[in-house]
N, C-alpha and C positions, 0 to 999 in steps of 0.2 A: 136574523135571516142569513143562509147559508150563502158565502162569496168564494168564487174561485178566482185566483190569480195565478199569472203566470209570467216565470224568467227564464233566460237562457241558458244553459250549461254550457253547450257545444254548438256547430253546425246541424242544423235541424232536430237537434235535443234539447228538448225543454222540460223544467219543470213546472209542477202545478202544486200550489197550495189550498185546498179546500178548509175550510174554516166554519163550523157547525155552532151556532146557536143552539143552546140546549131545546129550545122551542121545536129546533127542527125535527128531533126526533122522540121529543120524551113521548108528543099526544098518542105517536104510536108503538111508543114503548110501555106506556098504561092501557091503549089497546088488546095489545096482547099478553097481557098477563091476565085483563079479563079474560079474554079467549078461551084462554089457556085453565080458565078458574074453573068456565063453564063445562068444559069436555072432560075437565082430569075426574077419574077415579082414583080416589085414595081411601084409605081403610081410615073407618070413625068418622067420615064426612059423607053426608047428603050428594050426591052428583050436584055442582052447580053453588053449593054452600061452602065453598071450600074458603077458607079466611086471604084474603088479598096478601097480607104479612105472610101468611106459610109458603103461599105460593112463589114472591119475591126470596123468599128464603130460599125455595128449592130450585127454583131453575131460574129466577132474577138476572142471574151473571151472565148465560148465555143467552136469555133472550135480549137483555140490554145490549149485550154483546152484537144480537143479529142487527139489531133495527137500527142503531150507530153506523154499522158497515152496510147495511141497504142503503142508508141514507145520502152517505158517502159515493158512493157506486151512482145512485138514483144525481144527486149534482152533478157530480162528475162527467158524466154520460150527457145528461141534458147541457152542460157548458159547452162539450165537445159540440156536439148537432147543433146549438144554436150559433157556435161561432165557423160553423164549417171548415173545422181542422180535420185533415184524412191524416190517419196515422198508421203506423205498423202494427201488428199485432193489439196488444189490450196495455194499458198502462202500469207500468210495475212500480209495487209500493218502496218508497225510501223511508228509512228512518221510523219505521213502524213500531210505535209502543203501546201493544195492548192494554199490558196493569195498570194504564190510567184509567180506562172503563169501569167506573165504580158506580153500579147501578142504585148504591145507597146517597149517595153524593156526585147526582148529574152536573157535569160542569161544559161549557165550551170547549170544542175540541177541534186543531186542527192535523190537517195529517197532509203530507206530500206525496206526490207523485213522478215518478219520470215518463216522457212520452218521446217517440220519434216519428217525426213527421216526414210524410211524403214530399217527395221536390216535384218541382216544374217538371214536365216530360216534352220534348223537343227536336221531335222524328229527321232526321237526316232529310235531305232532299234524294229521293231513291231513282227521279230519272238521270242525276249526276254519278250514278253509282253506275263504278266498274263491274259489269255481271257478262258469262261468258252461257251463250245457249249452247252446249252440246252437241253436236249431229251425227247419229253413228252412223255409219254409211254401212248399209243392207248390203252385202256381195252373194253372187249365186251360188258358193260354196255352204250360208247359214239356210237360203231357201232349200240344198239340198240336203241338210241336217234335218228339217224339219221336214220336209217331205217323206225323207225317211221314217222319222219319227212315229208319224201321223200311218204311215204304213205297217209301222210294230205294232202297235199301241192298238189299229183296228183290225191286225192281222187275225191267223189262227195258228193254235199251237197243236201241231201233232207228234204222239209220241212214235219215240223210235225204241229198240232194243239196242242198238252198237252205237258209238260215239264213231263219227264219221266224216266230218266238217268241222272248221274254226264257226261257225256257226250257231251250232248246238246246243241246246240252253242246257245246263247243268245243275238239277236239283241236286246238292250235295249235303251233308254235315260234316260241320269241322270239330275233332276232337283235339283239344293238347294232349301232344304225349313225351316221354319221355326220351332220351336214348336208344334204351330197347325196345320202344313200340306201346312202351304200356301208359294206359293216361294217366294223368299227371291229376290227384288230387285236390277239388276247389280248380282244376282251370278250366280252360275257355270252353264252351260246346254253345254250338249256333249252328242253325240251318240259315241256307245261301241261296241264290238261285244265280248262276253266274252264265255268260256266256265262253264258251271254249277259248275264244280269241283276243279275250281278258285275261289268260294264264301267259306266261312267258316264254317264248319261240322254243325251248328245252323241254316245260312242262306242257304243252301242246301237244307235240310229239307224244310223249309219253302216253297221254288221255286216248290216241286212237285206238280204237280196237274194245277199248273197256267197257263193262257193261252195268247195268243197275245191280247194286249190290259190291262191286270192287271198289277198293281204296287204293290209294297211292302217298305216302308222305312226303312231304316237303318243309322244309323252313319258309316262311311268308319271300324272306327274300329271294328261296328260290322259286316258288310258284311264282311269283307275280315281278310285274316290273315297277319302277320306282311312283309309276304315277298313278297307279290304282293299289298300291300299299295304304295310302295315308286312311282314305275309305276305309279301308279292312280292319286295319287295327281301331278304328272306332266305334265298328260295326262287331266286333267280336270282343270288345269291352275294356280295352285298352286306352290307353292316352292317345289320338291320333298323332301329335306330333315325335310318340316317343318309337325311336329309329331303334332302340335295344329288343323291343319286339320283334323286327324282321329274322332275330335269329331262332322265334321258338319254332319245334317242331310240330306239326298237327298232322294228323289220320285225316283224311279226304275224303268220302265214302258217297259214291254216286247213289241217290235215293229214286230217281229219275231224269232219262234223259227225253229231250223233248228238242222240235226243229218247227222255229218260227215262222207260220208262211204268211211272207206279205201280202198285204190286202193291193190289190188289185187298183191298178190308176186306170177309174173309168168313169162316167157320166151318173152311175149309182152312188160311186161314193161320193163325188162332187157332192151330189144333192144330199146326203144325210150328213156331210160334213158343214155344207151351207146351203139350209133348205132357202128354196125360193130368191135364191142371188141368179139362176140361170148363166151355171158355171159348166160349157161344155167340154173346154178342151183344156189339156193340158197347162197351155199359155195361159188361159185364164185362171186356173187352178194355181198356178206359182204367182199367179200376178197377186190374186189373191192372200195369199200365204205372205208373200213380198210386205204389204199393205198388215198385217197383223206383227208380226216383226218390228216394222217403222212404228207401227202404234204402240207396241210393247218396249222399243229403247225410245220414244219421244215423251213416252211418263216418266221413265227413268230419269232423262235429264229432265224435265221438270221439276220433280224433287229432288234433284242436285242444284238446280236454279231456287230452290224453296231453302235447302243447305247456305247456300250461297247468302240470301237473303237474311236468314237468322245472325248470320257473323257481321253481315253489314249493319242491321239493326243495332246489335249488341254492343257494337266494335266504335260503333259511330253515331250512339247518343248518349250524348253528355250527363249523367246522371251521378248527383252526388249523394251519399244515403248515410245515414245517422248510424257509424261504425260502431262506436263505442256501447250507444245503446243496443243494437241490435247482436252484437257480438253479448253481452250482460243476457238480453232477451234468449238466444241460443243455451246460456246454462238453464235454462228456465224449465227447459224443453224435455219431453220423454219422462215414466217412470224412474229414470235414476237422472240425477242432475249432472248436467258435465261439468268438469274441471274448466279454469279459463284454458287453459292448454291445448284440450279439447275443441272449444266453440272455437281458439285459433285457426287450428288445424279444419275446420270444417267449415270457414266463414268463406272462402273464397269461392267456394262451389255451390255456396247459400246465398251469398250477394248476387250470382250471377242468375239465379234463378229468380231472385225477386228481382231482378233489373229486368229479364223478360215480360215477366208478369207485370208490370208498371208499362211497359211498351204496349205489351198485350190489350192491357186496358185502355190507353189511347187510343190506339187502332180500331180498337171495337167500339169505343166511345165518339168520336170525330166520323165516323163512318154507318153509326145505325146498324153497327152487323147485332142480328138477332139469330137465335135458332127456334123455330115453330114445333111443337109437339110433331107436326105430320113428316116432319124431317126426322125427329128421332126415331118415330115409327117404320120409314122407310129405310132409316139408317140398319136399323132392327133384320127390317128385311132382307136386305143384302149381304150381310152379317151371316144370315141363317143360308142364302143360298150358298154362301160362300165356304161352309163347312162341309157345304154335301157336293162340293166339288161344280160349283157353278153350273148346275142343273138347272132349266131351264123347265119353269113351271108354273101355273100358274098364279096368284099373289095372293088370290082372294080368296081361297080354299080357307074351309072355317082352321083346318089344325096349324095352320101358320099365322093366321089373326090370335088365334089362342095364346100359340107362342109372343107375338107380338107384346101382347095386352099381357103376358107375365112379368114380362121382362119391364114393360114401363111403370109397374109398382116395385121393381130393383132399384133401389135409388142408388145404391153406389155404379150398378150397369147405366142408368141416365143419367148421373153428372160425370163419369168416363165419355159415354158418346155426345153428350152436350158440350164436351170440350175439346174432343175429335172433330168436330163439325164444325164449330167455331173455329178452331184453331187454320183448318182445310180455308174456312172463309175468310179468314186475316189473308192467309199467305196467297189466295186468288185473288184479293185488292191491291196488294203488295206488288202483285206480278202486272197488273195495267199499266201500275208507274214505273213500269223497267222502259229499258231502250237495250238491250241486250244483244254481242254482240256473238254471229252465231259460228261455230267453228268446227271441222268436219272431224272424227274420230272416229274410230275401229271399236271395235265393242269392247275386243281384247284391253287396249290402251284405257277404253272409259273404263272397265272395271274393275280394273289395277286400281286407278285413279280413286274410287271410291273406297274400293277397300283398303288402301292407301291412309286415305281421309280418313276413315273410323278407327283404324288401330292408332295414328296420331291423336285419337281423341279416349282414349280407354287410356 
């Protein structure tokens, strides 16, 4: 009878010795060689007549070979489940000697294993945690950026023939050229569509009077001013950080000129912009505006409070993990095997993802978070609205169920949204046990702040 036993190497690495009685595997090692007797076609032999000797002769070693390593595997497995060890990854074999498998001379065999086991998981206490809620404070200067906005954006555009205002939208194409004017082979050519009063107080001037069809050159640095460069050169296919672009020359060729007229602040728009709010005036109209603004920087800081959260998780449970094996388990890993130099080099950004995922599984576990097929459906949904630009339609329409119902036989599309959605439902339980405390900020300041945060983390 087959017996597994087990010692320690390390902190939570162990070994496992499995030890096979030849019983345990020969009955179905004679098994299938009949199998094997009854289906083989061989020339001079009957279907099913084939002599038991020939057939140990011709594929004996490998099939002795499978049913020793089922067998192995089949213990192994069953030890693990019945003594409720959670471990890392699958167990890697030590010390492995195949050439003793000699299916003419079945003998007792045992073989070892290494394993690395899961630790204790021991969530911090999160209402003692330092967490800073955000507050950007709305000023009447962003309600009039956006009010504007909302003005362009539902305006209309009518063409002109002369450029005549810092206003004036500028269909252009940009050529590189060279010194004498001539373009510059393999470089840049883009069409733009710029406003007049995006060019620089020198190249402004110059644009008055011009008409569809005239060009003017400049070097980037002198059309433009420093703070609508960085755009250009990424937009025309450059490096955006790289500053040696500002010197090349380009042809400017107005294709069309056109003058934006704002839409109209009146009781029409109110209502197609928010049907059925009964938004008359003005004051209501910015109040409103005000209110989407606060809602659009109070998600912000909440996934900066969810940021927040991850580091406190991470930072502040105690989690010790089976180095040595798991560093071994990383060469394992991928078509080509790493080097240990390798698995060095990439175990610390590997620990720290399985130490999420071990919190992860508490949190979900201690807490009953589940995700319902009707959540990934609806996940689905919003998904699709959100491609087509947050158009507002109806959900039940058969060509969106269609889509729906494709996408939930995408199994790598539903274990992505099934762990978007879980993941959303950890950091929402996460966020009851705060006491957070709350602190007032400029959008300007918060989004330094962030951006800040993520290039300290690349």
């Amino acid at each position: 009878m087959a017996t597994v036993t087990r010692s320690p190497i390390g902190p939570l690495h162990d070994r496992l010795t499995v030890t096979l009685d030849k019983k345990d595997y020969l009955p179905s090692f004679e098994r299938s060689v009949k199998d094997y007797g009854r289906k083989a076609n061989i020339p001079g032999f009957r279907k099913g007549m084939v002599p038991t000797g020939l057939i140990k002769k011709m594929v004996g070693p490998s099939l002795f070979t499978d049913e020793v390593l089922k067998t192995v595997d089949r213990e192994l497995i069953g030890w693990l489940q019945q003594e409720k060890i959670e471990i890392f990854a699958q167990p890697l074999p030590l010390e492995a000697d195949f050439n003793q498998l000699d299916c003419n001379n079945p003998l007792d065999y045992t073989f070892h294993f290494e394993i690395g086991c899961k630790p204790p998981v021991q969530l911090p206490d999160l209402g003692k945690a330092a967490i800073t809620r955000y507050v950007v404070t709305v000023t009447g200067e962003m309600i009039d950026n956006e009010l504007t906005r909302l003005q362009n954006r539902y305006g209309n555009m009518k063409d002109q023939e002369v450029v005549d205002n810092e206003e004036n939208v500028l269909n252009v194409h940009f050529t590189q050229v060279g010194a004498t004017g001539e373009p510059v082979e393999g470089g840049a050519n883009k069409d733009n569509s710029l406003l007049v009063k995006y060019f620089s107080e020198n190249a402004r001037k110059q644009w008055m009077g011009k008409k569809t069809g005239e060009t003017l050159t400049f070097s980037l640095g002198e059309a433009f001013e420093e703070k609508e460069r960085e755009w250009l050169r990424g937009d025309l296919g450059f490096d955006k950080t790289d500053t040696s672009a500002d010197n090349l020359l380009f042809s400017i060729a107005i294709t069309k000129i056109g003058l934006l007229e704002k839409r109209e602040l009146n009781e029409e728009f109110f209502e197609q912009l928010y049907p059925s709010k009964e938004i008359k005036t003005l004051e209501q109209f910015r109040e409103k505006i005000k209110e989407e603004i606060q809602a659009h920087w109070n998600a912000q800081a909440t996934n900066q409070i969810h940021d927040q959260l991850y580091h406190q998780l991470l930072d502040h449970t105690p989690l010790s993990l089976p180095e040595a094996f798991l560093k071994k388990w990383l060469q394992t890993q991928g078509e080509n095997p790493k080097t240990p130099e390798q698995a060095e080099e990439e175990y610390p950004k590997f620990s720290n993802q399985l130490k999420w995922t071990l919190i992860s599984e508490k949190i979900v576990a201690d807490n009953g978070i589940q995700v319902d097929p009707q959540e990934l459906r609806q996940f689905a949904k919003q998904q699709l609205f959100s491609y087509m630009g947050g158009m507002s339609m109806a959900e039940e329409q058969p060509w969106i169920n269609d889509y729906v119902e494709k996408m939930m036989k995408d199994r790598k599309y539903v274990e992505d949204a099934f762990h978007r959605i879980q993941t959303q439902k950890m950091f929402e339980w996460a966020t009851t046990q705060l006491h957070p405390t709350d602190k007032a900020i400029t959008a300007e300041d918060f989004t330094s702040m962030v951006e800040s945060h993520q290039h300290d983390h690349h």
